[in-house]
C-alpha positions as CSV (number, residue, x, y, z in Angstrom):
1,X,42.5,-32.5,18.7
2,X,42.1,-36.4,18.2
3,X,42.6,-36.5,22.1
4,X,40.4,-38.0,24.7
5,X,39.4,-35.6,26.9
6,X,39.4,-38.3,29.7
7,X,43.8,-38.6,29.1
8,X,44.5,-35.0,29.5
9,X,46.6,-33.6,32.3
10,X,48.4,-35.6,34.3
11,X,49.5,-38.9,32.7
12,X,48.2,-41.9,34.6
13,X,51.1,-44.8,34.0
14,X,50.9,-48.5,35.6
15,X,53.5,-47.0,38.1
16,X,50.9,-44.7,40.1
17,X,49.4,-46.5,42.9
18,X,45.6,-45.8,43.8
19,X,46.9,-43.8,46.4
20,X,49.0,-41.2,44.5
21,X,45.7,-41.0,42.4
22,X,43.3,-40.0,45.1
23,X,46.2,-37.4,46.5
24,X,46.2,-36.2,42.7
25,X,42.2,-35.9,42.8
26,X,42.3,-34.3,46.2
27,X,45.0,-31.6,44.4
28,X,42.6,-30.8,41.6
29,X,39.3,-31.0,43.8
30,X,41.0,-28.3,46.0
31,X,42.3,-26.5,43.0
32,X,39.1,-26.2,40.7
33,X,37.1,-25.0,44.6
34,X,39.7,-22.3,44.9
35,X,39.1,-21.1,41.7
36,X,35.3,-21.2,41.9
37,X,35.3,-19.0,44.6
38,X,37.6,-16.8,43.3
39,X,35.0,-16.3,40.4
40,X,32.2,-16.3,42.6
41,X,34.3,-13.1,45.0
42,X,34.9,-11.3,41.1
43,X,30.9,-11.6,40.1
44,X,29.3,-10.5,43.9
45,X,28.9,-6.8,42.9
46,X,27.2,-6.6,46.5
47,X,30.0,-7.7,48.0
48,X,32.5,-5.8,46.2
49,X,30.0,-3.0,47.0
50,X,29.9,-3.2,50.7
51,X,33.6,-3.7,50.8
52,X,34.4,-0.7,48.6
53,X,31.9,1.3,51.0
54,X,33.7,-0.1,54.0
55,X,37.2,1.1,52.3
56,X,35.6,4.3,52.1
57,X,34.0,4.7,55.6
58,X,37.4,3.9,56.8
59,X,39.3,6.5,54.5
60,X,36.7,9.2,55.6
61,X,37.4,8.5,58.9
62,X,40.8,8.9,58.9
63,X,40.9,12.2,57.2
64,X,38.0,13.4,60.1
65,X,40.6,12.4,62.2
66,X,43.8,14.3,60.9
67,X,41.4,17.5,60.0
68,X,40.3,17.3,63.8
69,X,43.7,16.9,64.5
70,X,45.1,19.8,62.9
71,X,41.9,21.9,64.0
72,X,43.2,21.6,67.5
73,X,46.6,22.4,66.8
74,X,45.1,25.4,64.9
75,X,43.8,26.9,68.7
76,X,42.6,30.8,69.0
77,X,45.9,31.3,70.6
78,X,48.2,30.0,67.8
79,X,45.7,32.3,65.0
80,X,46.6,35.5,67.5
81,X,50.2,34.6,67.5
82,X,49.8,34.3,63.7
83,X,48.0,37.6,63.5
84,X,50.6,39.8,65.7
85,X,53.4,38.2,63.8
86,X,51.9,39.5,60.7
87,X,51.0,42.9,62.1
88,X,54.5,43.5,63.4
89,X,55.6,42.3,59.8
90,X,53.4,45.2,58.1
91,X,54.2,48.3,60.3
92,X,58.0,47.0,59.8
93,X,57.7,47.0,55.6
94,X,54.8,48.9,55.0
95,X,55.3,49.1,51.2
96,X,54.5,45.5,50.0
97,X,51.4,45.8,52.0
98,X,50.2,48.7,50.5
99,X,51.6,47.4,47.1
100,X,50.1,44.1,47.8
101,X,46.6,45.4,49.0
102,X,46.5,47.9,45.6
103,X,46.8,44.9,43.7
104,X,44.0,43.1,45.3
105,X,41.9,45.8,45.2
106,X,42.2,46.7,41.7
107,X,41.7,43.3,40.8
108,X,38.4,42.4,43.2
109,X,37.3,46.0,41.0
110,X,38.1,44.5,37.5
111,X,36.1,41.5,38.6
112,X,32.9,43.5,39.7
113,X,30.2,43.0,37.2
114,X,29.3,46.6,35.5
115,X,25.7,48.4,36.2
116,X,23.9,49.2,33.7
117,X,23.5,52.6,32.5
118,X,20.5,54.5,33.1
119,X,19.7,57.8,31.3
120,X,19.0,61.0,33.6
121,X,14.8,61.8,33.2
């Protein structure tokens, strides 16, 4: 308050050659263009669009990728191997498959929505 808004920042003494002044205009030209742009980059919602879109695209690709990946390691061969290991598993303990398959059933019938009930004619 009271100040002239010319004297603010940095202090210009008899000392500072006109040379030193122009390096200290150069510093605040670059400055005050850096943070310009860096406003302009915060405000270009197109921008920040496409490049959150292009984040995405990438992202999505990836995953295709590693699901692609993992699809091929899945092969018919490797679900049959998977299937007689679990057969052989059953007929060894047959209990907790027939425990395990009451339960399921039981609860697939509690989850069945009721008829409704018709009287004889």
């Amino acid at each position: 308050m009271g100040q002239d808004p010319s004297t603010r920042g940095a202090a210009v003494t008899a000392m500072q050659d006109p040379e030193q002044i122009k390096e200290q205009i150069d510093a605040t030209r670059q400055e005050l263009g850096d943070t310009i742009e860096a406003l302009t980059a915060k405000t270009d919602v197109k921008a920040q669009a496409k490049r959150e879109l292009e984040e995405t695209r990438t992202s999505v690709a990836g995953k295709k990728d590693e699901l692609l990946g993992k699809t091929r390691e899945a092969s018919p061969e490797a679900a049959i191997s998977v299937a007689t290991g679990a057969s052989r598993k059953a007929k060894e303990n047959p209990l907790p498959v027939a425990v395990t398959g009451a339960f399921a059933l039981g609860f697939l019938s509690s989850r069945r929505p009721a008829r409704p009930h018709t009287p004889p004619r």
